[in-house]
mmCIF file as gemmi writes it, N, C-alpha and C atoms, coordinates in Angstrom:
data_model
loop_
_atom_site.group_PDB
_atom_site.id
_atom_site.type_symbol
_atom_site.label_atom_id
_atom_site.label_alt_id
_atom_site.label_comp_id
_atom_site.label_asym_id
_atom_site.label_entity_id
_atom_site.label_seq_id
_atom_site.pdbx_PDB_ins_code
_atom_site.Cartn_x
_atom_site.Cartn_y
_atom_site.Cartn_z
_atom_site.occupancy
_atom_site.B_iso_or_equiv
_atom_site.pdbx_formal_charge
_atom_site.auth_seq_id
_atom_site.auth_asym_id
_atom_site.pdbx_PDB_model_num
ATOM 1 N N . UNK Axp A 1 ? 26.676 117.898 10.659 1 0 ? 1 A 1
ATOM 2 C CA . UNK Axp A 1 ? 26.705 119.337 10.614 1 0 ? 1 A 1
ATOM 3 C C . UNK Axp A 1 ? 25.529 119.811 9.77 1 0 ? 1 A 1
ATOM 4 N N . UNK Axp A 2 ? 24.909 120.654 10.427 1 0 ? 2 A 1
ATOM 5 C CA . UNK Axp A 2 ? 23.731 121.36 9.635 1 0 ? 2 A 1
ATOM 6 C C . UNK Axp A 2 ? 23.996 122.068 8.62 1 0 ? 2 A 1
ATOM 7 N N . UNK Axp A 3 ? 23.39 121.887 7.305 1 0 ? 3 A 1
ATOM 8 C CA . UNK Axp A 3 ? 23.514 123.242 6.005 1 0 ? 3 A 1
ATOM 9 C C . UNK Axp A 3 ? 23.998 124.583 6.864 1 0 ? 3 A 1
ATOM 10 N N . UNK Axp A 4 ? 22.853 124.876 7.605 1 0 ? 4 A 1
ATOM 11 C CA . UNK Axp A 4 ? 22.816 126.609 7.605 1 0 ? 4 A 1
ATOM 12 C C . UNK Axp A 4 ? 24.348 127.034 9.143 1 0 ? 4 A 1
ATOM 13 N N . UNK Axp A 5 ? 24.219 126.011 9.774 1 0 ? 5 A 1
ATOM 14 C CA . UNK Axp A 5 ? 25.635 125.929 10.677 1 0 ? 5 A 1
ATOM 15 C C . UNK Axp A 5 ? 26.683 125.855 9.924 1 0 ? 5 A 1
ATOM 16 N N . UNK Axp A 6 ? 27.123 124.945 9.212 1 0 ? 6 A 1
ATOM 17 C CA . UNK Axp A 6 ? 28.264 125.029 8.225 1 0 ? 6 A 1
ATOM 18 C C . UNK Axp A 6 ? 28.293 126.075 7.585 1 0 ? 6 A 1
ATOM 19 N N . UNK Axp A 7 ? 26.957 126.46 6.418 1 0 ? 7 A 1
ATOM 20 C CA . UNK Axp A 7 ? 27.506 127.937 5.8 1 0 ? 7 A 1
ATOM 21 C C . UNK Axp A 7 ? 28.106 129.611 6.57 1 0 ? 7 A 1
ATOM 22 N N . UNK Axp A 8 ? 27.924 129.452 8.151 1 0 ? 8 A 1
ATOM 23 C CA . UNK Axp A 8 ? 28.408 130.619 8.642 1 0 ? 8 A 1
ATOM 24 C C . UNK Axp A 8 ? 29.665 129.953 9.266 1 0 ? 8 A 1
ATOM 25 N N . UNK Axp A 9 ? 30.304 128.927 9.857 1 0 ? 9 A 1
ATOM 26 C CA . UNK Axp A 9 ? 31.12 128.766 9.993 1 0 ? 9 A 1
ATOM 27 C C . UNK Axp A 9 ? 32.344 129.224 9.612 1 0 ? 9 A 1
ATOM 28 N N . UNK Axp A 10 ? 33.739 129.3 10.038 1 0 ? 10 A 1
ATOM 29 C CA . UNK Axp A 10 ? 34.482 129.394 8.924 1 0 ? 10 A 1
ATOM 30 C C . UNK Axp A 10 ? 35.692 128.473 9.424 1 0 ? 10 A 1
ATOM 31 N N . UNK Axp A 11 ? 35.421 127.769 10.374 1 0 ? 11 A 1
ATOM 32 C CA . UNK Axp A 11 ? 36.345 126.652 10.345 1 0 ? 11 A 1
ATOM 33 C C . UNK Axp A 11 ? 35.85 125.442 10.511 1 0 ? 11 A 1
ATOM 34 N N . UNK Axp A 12 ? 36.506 123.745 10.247 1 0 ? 12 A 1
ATOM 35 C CA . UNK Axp A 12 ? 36.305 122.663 10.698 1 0 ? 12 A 1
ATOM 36 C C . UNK Axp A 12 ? 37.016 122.246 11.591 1 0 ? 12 A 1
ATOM 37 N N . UNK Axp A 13 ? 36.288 121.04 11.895 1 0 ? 13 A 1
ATOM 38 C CA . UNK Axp A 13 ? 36.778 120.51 12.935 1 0 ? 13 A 1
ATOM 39 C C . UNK Axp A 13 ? 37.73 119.59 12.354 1 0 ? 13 A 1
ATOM 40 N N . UNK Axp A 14 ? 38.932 119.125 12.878 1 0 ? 14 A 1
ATOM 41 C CA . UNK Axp A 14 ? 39.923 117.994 12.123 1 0 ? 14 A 1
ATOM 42 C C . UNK Axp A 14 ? 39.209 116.541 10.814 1 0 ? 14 A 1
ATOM 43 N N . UNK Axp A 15 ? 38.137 116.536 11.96 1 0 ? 15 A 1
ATOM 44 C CA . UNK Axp A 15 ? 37.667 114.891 11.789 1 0 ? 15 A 1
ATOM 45 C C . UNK Axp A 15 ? 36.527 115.414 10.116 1 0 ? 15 A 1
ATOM 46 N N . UNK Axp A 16 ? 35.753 116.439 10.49 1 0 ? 16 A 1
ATOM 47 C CA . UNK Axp A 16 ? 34.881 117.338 9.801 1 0 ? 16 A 1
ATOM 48 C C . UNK Axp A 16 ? 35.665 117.119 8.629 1 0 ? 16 A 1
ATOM 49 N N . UNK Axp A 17 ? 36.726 118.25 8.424 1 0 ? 17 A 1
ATOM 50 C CA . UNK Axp A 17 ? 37.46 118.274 7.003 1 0 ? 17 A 1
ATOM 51 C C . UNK Axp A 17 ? 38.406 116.744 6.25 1 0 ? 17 A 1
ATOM 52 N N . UNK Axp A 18 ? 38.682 115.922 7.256 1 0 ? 18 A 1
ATOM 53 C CA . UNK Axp A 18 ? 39.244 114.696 6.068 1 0 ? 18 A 1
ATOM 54 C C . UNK Axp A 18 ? 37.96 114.26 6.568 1 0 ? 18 A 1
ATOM 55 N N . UNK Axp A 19 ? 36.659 114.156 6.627 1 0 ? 19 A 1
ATOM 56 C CA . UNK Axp A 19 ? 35.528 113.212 6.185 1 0 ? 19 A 1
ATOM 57 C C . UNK Axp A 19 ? 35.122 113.963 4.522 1 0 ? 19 A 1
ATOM 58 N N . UNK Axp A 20 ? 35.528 115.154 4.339 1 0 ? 20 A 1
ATOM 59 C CA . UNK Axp A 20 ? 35.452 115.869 3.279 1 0 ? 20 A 1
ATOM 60 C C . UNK Axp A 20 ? 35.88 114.927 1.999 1 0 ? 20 A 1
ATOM 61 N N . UNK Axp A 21 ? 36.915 114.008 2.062 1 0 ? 21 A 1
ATOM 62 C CA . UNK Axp A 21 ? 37.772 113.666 1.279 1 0 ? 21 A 1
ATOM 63 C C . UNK Axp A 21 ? 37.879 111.913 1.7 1 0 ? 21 A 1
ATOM 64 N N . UNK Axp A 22 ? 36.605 111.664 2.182 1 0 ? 22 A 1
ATOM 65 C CA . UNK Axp A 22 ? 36.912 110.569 2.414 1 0 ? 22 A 1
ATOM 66 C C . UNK Axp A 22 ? 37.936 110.005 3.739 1 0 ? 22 A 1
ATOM 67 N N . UNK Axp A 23 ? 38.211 110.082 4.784 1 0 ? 23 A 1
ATOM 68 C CA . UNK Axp A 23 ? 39.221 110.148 5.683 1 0 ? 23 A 1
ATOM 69 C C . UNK Axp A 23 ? 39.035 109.948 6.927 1 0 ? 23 A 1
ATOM 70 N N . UNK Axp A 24 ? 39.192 108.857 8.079 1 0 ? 24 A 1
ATOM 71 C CA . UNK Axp A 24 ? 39.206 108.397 8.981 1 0 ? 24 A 1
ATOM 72 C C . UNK Axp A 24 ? 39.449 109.14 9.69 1 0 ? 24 A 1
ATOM 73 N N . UNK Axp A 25 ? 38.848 109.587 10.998 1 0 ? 25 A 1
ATOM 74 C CA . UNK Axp A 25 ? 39.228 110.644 12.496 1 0 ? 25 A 1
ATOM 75 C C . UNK Axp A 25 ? 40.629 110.294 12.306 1 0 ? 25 A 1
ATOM 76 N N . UNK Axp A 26 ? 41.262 109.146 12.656 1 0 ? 26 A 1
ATOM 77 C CA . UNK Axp A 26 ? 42.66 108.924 13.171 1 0 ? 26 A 1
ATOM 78 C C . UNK Axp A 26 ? 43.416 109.397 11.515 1 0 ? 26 A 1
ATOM 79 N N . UNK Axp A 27 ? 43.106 108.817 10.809 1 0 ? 27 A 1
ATOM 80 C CA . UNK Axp A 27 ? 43.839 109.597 9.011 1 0 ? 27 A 1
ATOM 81 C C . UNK Axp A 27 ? 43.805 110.809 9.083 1 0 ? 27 A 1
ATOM 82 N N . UNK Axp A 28 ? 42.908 111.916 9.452 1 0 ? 28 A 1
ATOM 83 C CA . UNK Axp A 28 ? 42.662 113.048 9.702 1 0 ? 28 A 1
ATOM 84 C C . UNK Axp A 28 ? 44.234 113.387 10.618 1 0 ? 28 A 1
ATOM 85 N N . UNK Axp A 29 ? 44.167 113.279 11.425 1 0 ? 29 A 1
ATOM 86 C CA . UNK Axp A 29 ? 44.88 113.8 12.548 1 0 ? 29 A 1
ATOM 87 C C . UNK Axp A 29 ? 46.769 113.478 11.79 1 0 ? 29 A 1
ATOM 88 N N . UNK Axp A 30 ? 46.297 112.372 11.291 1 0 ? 30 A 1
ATOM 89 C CA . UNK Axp A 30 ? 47.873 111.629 10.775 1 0 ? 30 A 1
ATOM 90 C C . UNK Axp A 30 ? 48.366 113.013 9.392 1 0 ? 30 A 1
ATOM 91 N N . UNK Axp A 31 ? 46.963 113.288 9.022 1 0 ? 31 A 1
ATOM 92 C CA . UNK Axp A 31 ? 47.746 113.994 7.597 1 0 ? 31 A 1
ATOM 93 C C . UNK Axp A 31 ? 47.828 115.729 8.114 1 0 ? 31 A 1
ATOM 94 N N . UNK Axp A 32 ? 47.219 116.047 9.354 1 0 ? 32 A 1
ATOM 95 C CA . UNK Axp A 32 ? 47.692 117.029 9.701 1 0 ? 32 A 1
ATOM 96 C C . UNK Axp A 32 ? 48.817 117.137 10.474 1 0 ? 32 A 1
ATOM 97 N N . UNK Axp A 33 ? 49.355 115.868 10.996 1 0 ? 33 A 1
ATOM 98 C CA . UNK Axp A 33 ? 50.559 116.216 11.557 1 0 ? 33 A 1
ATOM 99 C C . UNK Axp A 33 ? 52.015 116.091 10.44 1 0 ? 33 A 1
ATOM 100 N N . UNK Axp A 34 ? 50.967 115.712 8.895 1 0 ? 34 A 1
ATOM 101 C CA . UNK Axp A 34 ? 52.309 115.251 8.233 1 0 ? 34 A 1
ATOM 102 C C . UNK Axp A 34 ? 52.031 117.234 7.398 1 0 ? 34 A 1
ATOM 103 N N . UNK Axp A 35 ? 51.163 117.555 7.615 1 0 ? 35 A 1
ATOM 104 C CA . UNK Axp A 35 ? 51.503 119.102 7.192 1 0 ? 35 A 1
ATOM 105 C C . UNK Axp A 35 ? 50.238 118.959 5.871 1 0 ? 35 A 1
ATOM 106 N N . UNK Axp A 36 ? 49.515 117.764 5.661 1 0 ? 36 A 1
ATOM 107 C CA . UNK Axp A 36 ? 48.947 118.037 4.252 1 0 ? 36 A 1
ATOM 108 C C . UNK Axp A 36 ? 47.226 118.884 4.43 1 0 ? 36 A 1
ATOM 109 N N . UNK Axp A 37 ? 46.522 118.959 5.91 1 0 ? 37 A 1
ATOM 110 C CA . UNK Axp A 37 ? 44.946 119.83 5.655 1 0 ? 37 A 1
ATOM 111 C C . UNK Axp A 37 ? 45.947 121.08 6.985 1 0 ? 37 A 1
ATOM 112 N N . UNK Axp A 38 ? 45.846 121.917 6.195 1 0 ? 38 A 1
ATOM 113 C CA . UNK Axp A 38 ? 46.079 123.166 6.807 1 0 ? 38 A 1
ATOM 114 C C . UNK Axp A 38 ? 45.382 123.555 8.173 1 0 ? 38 A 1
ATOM 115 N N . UNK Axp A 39 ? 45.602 123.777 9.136 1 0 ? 39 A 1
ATOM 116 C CA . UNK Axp A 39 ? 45.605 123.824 10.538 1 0 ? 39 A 1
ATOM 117 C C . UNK Axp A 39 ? 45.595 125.583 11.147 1 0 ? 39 A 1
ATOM 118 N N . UNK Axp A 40 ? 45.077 125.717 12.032 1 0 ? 40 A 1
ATOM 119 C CA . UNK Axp A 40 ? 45.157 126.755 12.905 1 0 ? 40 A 1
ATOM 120 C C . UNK Axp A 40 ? 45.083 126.208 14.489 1 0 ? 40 A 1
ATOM 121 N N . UNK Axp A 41 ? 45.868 126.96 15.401 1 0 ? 41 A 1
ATOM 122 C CA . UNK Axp A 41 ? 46.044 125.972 17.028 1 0 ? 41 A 1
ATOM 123 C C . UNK Axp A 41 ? 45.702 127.298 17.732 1 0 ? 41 A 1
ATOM 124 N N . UNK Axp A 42 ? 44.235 126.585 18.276 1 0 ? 42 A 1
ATOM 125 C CA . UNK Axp A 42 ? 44.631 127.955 20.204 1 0 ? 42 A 1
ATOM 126 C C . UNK Axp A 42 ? 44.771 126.912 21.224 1 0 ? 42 A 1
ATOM 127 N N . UNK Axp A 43 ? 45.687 127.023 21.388 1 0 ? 43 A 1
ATOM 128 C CA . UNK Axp A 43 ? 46.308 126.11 22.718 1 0 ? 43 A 1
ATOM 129 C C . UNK Axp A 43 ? 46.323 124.824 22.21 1 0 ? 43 A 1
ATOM 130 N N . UNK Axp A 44 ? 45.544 124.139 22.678 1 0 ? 44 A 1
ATOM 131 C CA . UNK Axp A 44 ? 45.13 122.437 22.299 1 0 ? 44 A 1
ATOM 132 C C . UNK Axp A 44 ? 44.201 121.997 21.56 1 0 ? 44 A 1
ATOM 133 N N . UNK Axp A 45 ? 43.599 123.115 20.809 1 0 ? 45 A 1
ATOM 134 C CA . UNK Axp A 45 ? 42.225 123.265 20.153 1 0 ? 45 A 1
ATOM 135 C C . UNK Axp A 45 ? 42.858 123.293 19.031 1 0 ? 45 A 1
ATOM 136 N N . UNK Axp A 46 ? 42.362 122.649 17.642 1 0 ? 46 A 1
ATOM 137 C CA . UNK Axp A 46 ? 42.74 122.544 16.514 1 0 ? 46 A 1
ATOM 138 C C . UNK Axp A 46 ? 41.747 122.401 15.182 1 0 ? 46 A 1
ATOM 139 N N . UNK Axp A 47 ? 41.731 123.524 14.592 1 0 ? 47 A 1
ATOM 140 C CA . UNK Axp A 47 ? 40.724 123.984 13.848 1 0 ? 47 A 1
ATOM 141 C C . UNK Axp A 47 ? 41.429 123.894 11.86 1 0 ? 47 A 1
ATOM 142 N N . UNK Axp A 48 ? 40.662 123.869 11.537 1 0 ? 48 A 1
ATOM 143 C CA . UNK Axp A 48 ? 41.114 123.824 9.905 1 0 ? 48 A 1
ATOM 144 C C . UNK Axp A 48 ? 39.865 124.936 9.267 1 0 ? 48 A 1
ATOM 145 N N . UNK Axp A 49 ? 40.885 125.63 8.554 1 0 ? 49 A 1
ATOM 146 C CA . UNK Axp A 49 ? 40.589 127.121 8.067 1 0 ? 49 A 1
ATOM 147 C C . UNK Axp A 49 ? 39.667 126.632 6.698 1 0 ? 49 A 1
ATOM 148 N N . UNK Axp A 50 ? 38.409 126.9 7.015 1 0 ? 50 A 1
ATOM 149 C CA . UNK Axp A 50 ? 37.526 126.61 5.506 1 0 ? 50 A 1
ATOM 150 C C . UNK Axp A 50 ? 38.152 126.957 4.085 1 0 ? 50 A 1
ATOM 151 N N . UNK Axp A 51 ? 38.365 127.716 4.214 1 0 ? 51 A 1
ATOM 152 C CA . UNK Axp A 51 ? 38.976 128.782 2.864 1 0 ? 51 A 1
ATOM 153 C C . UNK Axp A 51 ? 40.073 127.938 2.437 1 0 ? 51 A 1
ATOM 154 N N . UNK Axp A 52 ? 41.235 128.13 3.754 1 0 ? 52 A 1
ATOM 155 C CA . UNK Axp A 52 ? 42.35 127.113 3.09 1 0 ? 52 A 1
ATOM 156 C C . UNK Axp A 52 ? 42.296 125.606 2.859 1 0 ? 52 A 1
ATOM 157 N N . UNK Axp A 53 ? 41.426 125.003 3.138 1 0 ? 53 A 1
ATOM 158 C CA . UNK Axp A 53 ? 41.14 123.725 3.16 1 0 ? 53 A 1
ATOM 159 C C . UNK Axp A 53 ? 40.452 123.48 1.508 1 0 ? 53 A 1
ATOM 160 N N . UNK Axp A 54 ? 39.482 124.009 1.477 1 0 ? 54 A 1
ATOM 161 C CA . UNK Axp A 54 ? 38.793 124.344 -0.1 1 0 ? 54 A 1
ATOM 162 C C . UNK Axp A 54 ? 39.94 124.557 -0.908 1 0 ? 54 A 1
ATOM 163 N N . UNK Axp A 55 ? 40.689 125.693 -0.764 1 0 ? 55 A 1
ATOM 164 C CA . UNK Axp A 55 ? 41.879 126.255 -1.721 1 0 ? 55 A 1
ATOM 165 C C . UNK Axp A 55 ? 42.672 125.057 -2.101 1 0 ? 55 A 1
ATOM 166 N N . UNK Axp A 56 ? 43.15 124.421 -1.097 1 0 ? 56 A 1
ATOM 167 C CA . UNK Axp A 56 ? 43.942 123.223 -1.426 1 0 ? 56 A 1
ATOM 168 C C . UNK Axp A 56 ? 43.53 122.414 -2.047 1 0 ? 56 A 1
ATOM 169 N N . UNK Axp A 57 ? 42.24 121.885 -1.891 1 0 ? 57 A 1
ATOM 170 C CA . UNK Axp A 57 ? 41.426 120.599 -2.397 1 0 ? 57 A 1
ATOM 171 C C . UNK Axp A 57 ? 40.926 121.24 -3.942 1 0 ? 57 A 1
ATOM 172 N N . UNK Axp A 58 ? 40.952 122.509 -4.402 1 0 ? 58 A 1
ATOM 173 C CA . UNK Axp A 58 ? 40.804 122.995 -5.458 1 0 ? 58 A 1
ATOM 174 C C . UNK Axp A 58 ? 42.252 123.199 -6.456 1 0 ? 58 A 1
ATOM 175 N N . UNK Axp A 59 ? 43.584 123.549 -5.648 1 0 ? 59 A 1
ATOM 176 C CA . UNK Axp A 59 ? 44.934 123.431 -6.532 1 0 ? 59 A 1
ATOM 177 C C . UNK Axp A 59 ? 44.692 121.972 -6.751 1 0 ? 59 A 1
ATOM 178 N N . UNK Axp A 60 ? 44.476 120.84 -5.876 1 0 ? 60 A 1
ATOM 179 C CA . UNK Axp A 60 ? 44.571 119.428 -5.573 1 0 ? 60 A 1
ATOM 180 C C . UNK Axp A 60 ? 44.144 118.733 -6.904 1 0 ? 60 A 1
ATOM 181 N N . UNK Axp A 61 ? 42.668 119.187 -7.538 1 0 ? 61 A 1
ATOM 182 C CA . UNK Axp A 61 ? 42.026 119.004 -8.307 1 0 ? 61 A 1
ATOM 183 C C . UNK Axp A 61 ? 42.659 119.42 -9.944 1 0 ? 61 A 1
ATOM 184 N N . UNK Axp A 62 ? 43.405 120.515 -9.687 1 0 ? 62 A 1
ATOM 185 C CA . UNK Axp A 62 ? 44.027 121.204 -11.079 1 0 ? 62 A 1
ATOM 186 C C . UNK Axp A 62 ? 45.121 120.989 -11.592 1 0 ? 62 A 1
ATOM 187 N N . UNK Axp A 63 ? 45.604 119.908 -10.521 1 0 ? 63 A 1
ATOM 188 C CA . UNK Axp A 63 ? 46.894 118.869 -11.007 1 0 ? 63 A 1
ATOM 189 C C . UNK Axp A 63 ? 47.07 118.121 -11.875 1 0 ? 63 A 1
């Protein structure tokens, strides 16, 4: 993903956000179905909300 593509973005892609954290395509998919990187769905398309993804990984940190 490019700097200047990512900074207007405002969502990731599944695989995108757990590479964030260290995290395997297939780990990715496993910890969104267990409810832990926050998700948005249009139809079959599955996106992770920048903001909430950051937010979490920032409470995550203040533990």
């Amino acid at each position: 993903m490019k700097d200047e593509e990512g900074a207007q973005r405002l969502v990731y892609t599944v695989p995108e956000a757990g590479a964030l954290v260290g995290l395997t395509r297939n780990a990715s998919y496993e910890a969104v179905k267990r409810g832990e990187i926050p998700v948005i769905r249009f139809g079959k398309l599955i996106r992770v909300p920048k903001l909430a993804w950051h937010k979490k990984l920032e409470e995550a940190g203040a533990k």
